[in-house]
C-alpha positions in Angstrom: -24.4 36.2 16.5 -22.9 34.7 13.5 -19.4 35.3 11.9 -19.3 35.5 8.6 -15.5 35.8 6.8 -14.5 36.2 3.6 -10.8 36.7 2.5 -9.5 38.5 -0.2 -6.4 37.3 -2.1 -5.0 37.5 -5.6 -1.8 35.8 -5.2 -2.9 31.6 -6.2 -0.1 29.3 -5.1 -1.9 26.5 -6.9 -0.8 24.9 -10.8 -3.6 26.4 -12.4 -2.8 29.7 -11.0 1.1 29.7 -12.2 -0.4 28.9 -15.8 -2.8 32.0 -15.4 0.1 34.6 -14.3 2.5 33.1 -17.1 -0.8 34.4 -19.2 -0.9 37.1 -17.7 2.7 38.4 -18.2 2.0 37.6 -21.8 -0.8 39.8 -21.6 0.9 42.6 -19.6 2.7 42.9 -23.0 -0.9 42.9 -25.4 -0.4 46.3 -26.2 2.6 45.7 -28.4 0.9 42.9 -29.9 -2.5 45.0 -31.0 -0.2 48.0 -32.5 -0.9 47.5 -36.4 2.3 46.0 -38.1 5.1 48.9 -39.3 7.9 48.1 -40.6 9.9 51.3 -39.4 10.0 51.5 -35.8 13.2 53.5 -35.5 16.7 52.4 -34.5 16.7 49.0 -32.0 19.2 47.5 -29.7 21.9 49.6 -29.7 24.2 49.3 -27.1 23.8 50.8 -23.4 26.3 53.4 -22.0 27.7 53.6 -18.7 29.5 56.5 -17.4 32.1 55.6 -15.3 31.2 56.5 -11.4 34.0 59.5 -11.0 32.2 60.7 -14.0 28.6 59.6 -13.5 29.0 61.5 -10.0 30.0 64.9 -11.2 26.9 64.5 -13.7 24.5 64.1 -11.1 26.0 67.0 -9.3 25.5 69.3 -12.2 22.1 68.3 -12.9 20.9 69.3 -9.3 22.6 72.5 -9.8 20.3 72.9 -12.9 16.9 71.7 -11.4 17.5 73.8 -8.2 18.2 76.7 -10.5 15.5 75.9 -13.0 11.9 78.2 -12.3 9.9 76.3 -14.9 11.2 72.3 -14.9 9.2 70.3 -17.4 10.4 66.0 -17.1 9.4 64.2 -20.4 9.8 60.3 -19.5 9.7 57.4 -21.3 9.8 53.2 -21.2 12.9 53.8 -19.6 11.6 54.8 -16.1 9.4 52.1 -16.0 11.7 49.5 -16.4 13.2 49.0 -12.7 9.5 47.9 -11.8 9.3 45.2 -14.5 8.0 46.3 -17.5 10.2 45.8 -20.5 11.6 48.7 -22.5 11.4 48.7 -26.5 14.4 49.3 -28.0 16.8 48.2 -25.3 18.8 44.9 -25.7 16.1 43.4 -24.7 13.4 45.6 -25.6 9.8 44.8 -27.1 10.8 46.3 -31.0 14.0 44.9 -30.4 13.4 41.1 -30.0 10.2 41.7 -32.5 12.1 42.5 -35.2 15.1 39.7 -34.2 11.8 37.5 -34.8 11.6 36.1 -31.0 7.8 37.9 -30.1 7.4 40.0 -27.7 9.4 39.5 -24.2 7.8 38.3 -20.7 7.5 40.9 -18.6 8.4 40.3 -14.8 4.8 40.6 -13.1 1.5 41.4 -14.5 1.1 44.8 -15.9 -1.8 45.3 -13.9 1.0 44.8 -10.5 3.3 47.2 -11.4 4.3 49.5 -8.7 5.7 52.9 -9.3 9.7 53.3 -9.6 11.6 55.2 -7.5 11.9 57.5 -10.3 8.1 57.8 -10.3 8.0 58.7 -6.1 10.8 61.5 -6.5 8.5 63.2 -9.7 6.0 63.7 -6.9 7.7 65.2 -4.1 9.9 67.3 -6.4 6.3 68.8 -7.4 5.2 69.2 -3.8 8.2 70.9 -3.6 7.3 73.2 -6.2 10.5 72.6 -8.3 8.5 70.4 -11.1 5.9 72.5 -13.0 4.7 69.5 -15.3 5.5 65.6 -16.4 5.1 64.9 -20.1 4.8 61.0 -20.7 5.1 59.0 -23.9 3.9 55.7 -21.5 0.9 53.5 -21.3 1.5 51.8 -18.2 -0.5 54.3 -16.2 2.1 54.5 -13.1 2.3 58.2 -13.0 -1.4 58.4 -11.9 -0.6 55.2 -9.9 2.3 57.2 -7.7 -0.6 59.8 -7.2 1.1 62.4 -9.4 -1.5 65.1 -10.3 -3.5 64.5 -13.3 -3.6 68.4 -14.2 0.1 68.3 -14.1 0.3 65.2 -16.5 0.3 65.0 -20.1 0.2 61.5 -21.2 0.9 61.7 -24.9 0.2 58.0 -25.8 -2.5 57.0 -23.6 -3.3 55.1 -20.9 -3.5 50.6 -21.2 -5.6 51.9 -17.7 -8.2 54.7 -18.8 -11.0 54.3 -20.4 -12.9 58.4 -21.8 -16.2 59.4 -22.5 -16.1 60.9 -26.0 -19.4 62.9 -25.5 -18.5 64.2 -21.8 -15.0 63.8 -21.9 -15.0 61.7 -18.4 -11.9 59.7 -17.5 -12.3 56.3 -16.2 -9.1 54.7 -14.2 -9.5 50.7 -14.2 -7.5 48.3 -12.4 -7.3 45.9 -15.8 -6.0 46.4 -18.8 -8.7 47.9 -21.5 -9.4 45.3 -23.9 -8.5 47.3 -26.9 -6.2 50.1 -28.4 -6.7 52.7 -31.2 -9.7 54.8 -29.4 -12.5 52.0 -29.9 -15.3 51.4 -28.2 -15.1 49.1 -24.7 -17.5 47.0 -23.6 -18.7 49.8 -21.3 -20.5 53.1 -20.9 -20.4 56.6 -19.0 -22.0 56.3 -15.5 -23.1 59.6 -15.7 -27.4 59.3 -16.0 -27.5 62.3 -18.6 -25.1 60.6 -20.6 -24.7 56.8 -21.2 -22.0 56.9 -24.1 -20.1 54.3 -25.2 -16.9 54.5 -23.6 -13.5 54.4 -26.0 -10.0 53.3 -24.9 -7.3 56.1 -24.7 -4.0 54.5 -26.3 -3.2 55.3 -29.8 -2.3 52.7 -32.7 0.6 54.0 -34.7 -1.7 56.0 -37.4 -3.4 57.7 -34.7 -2.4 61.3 -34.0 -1.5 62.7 -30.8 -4.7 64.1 -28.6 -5.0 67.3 -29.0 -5.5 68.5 -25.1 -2.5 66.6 -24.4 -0.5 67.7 -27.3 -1.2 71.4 -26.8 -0.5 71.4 -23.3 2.6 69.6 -23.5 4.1 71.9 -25.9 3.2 75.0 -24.0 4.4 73.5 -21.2 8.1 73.0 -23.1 7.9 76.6 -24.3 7.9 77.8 -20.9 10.2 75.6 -19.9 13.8 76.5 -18.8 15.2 73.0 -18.5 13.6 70.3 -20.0 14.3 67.0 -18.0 14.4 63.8 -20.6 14.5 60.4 -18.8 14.6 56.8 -20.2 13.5 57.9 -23.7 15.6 57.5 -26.2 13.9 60.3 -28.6 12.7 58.5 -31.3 8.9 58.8 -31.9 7.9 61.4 -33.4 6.2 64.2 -33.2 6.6 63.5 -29.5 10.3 63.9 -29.6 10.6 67.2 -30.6 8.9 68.8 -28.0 11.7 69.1 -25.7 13.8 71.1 -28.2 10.7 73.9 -28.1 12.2 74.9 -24.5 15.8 75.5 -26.6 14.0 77.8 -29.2 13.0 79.8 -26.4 16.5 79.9 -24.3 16.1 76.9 -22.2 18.0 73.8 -21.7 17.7 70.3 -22.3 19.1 67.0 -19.7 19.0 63.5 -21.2 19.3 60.7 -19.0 19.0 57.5 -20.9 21.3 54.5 -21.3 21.5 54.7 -25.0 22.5 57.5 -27.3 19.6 59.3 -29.2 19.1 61.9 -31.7 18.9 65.2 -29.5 22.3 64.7 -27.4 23.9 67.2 -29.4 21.9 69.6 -28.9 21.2 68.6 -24.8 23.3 71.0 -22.2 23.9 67.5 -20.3 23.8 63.8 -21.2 24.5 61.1 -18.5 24.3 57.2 -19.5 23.7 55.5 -16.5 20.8 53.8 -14.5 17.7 56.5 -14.1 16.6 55.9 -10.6 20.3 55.8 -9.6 20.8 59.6 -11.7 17.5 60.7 -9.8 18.8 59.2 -6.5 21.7 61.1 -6.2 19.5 64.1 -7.4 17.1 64.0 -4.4 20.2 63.3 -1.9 22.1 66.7 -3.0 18.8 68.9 -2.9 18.1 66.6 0.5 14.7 65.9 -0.6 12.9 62.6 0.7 11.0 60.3 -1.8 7.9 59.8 -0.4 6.2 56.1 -0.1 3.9 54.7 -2.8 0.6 54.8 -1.1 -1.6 52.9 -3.1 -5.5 53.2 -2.8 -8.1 50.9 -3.6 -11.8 51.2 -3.9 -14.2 47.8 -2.6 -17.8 48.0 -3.5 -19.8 45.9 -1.3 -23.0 44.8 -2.3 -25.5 43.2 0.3 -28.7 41.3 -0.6 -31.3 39.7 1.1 -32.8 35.9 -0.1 -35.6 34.4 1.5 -34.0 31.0 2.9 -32.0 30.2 6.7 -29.1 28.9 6.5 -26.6 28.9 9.6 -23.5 27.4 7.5 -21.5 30.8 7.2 -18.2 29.3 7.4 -14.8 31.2 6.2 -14.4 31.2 2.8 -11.4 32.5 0.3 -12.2 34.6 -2.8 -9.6 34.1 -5.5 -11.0 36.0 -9.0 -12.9 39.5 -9.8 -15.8 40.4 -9.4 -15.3 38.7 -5.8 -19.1 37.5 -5.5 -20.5 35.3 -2.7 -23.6 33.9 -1.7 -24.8 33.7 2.1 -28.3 32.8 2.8 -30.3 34.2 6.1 -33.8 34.8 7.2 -34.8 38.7 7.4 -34.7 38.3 11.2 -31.1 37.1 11.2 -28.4 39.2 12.8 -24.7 38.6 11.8 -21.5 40.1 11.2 -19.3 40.1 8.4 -15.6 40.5 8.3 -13.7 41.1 4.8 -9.9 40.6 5.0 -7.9 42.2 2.0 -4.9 40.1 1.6 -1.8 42.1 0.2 0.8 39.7 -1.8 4.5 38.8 0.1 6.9 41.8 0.2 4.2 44.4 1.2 4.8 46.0 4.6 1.1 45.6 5.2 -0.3 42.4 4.9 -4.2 42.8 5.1 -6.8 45.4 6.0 -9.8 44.8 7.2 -13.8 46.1 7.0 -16.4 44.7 9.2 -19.9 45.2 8.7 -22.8 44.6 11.3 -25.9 43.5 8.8 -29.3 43.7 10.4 -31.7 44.1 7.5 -34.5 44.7 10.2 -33.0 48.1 10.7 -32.4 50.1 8.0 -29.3 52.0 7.8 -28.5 55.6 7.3 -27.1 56.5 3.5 -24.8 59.1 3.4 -22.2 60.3 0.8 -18.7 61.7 2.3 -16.5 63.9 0.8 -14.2 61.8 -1.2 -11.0 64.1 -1.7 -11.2 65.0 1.9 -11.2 61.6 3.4 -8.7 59.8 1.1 -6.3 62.7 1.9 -6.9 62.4 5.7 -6.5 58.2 5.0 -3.1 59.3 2.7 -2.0 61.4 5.3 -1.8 59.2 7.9 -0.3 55.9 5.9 2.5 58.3 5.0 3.0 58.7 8.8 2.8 55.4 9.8 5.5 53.3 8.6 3.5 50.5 6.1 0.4 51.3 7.5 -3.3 50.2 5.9 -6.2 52.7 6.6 -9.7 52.2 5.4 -12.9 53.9 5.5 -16.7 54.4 3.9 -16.9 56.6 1.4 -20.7 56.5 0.9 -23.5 54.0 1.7 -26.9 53.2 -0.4 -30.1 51.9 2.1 -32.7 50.3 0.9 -35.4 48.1 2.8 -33.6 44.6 1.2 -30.3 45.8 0.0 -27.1 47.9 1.3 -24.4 49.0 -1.1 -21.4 50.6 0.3 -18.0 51.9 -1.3 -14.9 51.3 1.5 -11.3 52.9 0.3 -8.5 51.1 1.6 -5.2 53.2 1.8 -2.0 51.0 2.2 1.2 52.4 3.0 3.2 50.0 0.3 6.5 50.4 -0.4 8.9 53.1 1.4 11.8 54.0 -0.4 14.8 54.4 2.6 18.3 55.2 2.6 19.0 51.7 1.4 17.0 52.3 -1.8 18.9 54.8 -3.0 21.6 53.0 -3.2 21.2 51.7 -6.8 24.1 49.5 -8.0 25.8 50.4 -11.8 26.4 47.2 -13.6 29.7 48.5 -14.4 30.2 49.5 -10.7 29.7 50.3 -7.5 28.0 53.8 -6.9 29.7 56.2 -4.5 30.9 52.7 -2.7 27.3 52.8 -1.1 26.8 48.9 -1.7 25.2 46.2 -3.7 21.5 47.5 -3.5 20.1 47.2 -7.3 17.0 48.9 -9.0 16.2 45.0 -9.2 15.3 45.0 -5.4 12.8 47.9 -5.9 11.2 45.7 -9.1 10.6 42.9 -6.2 8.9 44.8 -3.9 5.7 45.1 -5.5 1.7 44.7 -4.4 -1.0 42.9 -5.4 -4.3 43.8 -4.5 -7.8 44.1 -5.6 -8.9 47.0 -7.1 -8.8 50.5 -8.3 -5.7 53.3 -7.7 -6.3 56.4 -6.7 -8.5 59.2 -8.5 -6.7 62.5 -9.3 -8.8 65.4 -9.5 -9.1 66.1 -13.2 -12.3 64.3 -14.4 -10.9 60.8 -13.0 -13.6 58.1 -12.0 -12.6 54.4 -10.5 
C-alpha cells in the first residue's frame, strides 16, 4: 500500500517568508489605512496612569464586590483589551491615531492579525458568562477575538464590525473567515452566499467613519445598558461617539459604571470606580477573589479535503510540505490503486500541541458512505475534551460527499492552545511588582500565540466558516 504525506505549516523560516510576515504585519494594520481621512479623531497620546499597587489592589477588590453583586453585568471593551496579544491600540503612546497624526504611518503590529490569540482578558469574559455573572459583551473592536475565544455570538454586540465577517445583505448570513476581508465600509467582497436560494453578493461588516452604527447591534447594545446595573468599561478610552455613551444609559436607570483603562477619558467623573492599571492584571485579580478559573483558548479549525481521481499511474507519492492557502496537491493513480493518505497540521512554536493528524484510506473502487453529523454536537464533545486534556488536539469528520470519482470531506480540528495557569495571572505593572507575585508580564501571554490553517469556531447565531 502506498503512503502518501502531506504536511501542513504556515510558519516559513526561509528569506522570502520573513519579507512576507513583515507584509503581513503591515497588513494586520490595513484597516486603519482604508478608513477615509478625518481630521478629528479625538484626543491622542495622552499619558498612561498607574495606580500604585497598595492602591491598585484595593480597586480590584472593590470591583469584585461589584460584579458579584451585580444581576445584570454588561462589559463594553475596547483596543485596549486587545493589546497584550499584539495588536496596537489607537490613541495610546504608541497608538495607530497617535503616531498617524505625529506623521510616522501606522505602527507594526507584533504578529499577523490573522494570528492573534485571545487575551486573558478575552478567556475570563467567557467563563464569567458560563458562570452566569456576564449577561452581554458590547465591543467597539474589529479584530474578531471575542468570537475567536468562543464567546457566544447572541451575547455579542460588535458595534464596529468585524476585519473577519463577511454578511449576506439579502439573508442576513454571517460568514467568519480566517483572512482579513479585503475591504471596509460595507462593500461588496469578491464572494457570495452559499446558500442555493440565495447567491448574493456578500458585503464586508466594518464601518468607515461616515457609516452609522448597525442597527441590530446598536439596538441591542443599548437595551442591554438599560438593564444594566453595572456597566464594565475596559481598555476604551470613551471617545467615539455614539458608541461611548451607551454606558452612561445604565446610570440613567440607577446603575453603575467601572472604567478600567490606562488613560483618563471623558466619563470618569461620572464612573462609581476608575482604576489605571494593566487590564488583564485588573481582571486577574478579579477572577482570583471570586475564585473563578480562566478557561484555555481552544481554537477550532475547519479542513476541507477535496479528493479527485486522474487517469494516469504514478507510484512517486513521496512526502511533500504545503506552505500557502488554498493547500492544493496533485497525486496521480490508476482507479485500481489503493493508498493512504496522512495530513499533518503543523501548529507554530509555543503551542502546547504541535500537530494533529487525519488519515484517509482512498480506494475509489469502493465508494464511500456520505453522511452529515451534527456539527454543534460533535465540536462540543471535541471542545469538551481538549479542555480536559492539558494542550490536547482532537479532530473529527464532520460530513462527507461520495461520488463515483470524487470524495469531499470537512475534518474539524480542536486544539487545546494556550492554558492560562496560576503563572499567568501574575501580570507585572510597569511601575511595579503586583501583590510581589513576580516578573510574569502580559508580554509573555502576547508570545504564546498559534498559527494554523484555517477557520475559528462558529457560534450559533447565523455564523458560517
Amino acid at each position: 500500500m502506498n503512503s502518501h504525506f502531506a504536511s501542513f505549516r504556515s510558519n516559513r523560516k526561509t528569506a522570502t517568508g520573513l519579507e512576507n510576515l513583515k507584509k503581513s504585519r503591515k497588513m494586520s494594520l490595513g484597516y486603519a489605512e482604508k478608513l477615509s481621512y478625518r481630521e478629528d479623531v479625538g484626543t491622542v497620546g495622552m499619558p498612561e496612569k498607574f495606580d500604585s499597587p497598595k492602591l491598585l489592589q484595593g480597586k480590584i477588590e472593590e470591583l469584585a464586590v461589584m460584579v458579584q453583586k451585580s444581576k445584570h453585568l454588561v462589559v463594553f471593551t475596547g483596543a485596549g483589551i486587545s493589546t497584550s496579544s499584539g495588536i496596537p491600540d489607537f490613541r495610546g503612546p504608541k497608538g495607530v491615531w497617535t503616531l498617524q497624526r505625529a506623521g510616522k504611518g501606522v505602527p507594526d503590529a507584533s504578529l499577523p492579525f490573522h494570528r492573534a490569540a485571545p487575551t486573558l482578558t478575552h478567556m475570563a469574559l467567557v467563563e464569567l458568562e458560563r458562570a452566569g455573572l456576564l449577561k452581554f459583551v458590547i465591543s467597539q473592536n474589529v479584530d474578531s477575538l471575542h468570537l475567536r475565544s468562543g464567546f457566544p455570538r447572541e451575547k455579542l454586540a460588535e458595534l464596529h464590525g468585524n476585519s473577519f465577517k463577511e454578511v449576506c445583505p439579502c439573508c442576513k448570513t454571517e460568514y467568519l473567515r480566517d483572512f482579513e476581508i479585503e475591504t471596509i465600509g460595507l462593500k461588496d467582497t469578491p464572494r457570495r452566499c452559499a446558500d442555493k436560494n440565495c447567491g448574493a453578493r456578500l458585503k464586508d461588516t466594518v464601518l468607515d467613519w461616515e457609516d452609522a452604527l448597525p442597527p441590530e447591534e446598536m439596538n441591542s447594545a443599548e437595551e442591554q445598558c438599560r438593564t444594566a446595573d453595572l456597566v464594565l468599561c475596559l481598555g476604551t478610552s470613551l471617545q467615539i461617539t455614539p458608541a461611548c455613551n451607551m454606558p452612561l444609559l445604565s446610570i440613567k436607570n440607577g446603575g453603575k459604571v467601572a472604567i478600567v483603562n490606562l488613560q483618563a477619558t471623558p466619563k470618569d467623573k461620572k464612573a462609581s470606580l476608575v482604576i489605571h492599571g494593566l487590564v488583564d492584571k485588573v481582571i486577574a485579580g478579579v477572577m482570583c477573589i471570586l475564585s473563578l478559573r480562566i478557561p484555555p483558548y481552544i481554537r477550532t479549525d475547519f479542513i476541507q479535503l477535496l479528493l479527485r481521481h486522474t487517469v494516469k499511474n504514478r507510484s512517486d507519492m513521496k512526502p511533500v510540505v504545503l506552505m500557502e492557502q488554498p493547500f492544493s496537491l496533485q497525486r496521480e493513480t490508476s482507479m485500481t490503486s489503493i493508498f493512504s493518505m496522512l495530513l499533518t497540521l503543523k501548529f507554530s512554536d509555543g503551542c502546547g500541541c504541535s500537530s494533529s493528524s487525519i488519515e484517509c484510506h482512498v480506494n475509489f473502487q469502493k465508494q464511500k458512505e456520505s453522511f452529515v453529523r451534527d456539527r454543534s454536537l460533535v465540536l462540543q464533545e471535541l471542545k469538551c475534551t481538549a479542555e480536559r486534556q492539558s494542550r490536547a488536539g482532537q479532530q473529527s469528520i464532520l460530513e462527507r460527499e461520495s461520488l463515483p470519482r470524487a470524495e469531499t470531506s470537512i475534518h474539524a480540528f480542536v486544539t487545546n492552545i494556550i492554558r492560562y495557569d496560576a503563572e499567568d495571572l501574575k501580570v507585572a505593572d510597569p511601575k511595579g511588582s503586583w501583590m510581589n507575585s513576580g516578573s510574569s508580564t502580559s508580554s509573555n501571554l502576547a508570545k504564546r500565540l498559534v498559527e494554523g490553517a484555517s477557520g475559528y469556531s462558529a457560534s450559533t447565531k447565523k455564523l458560517k466558516c
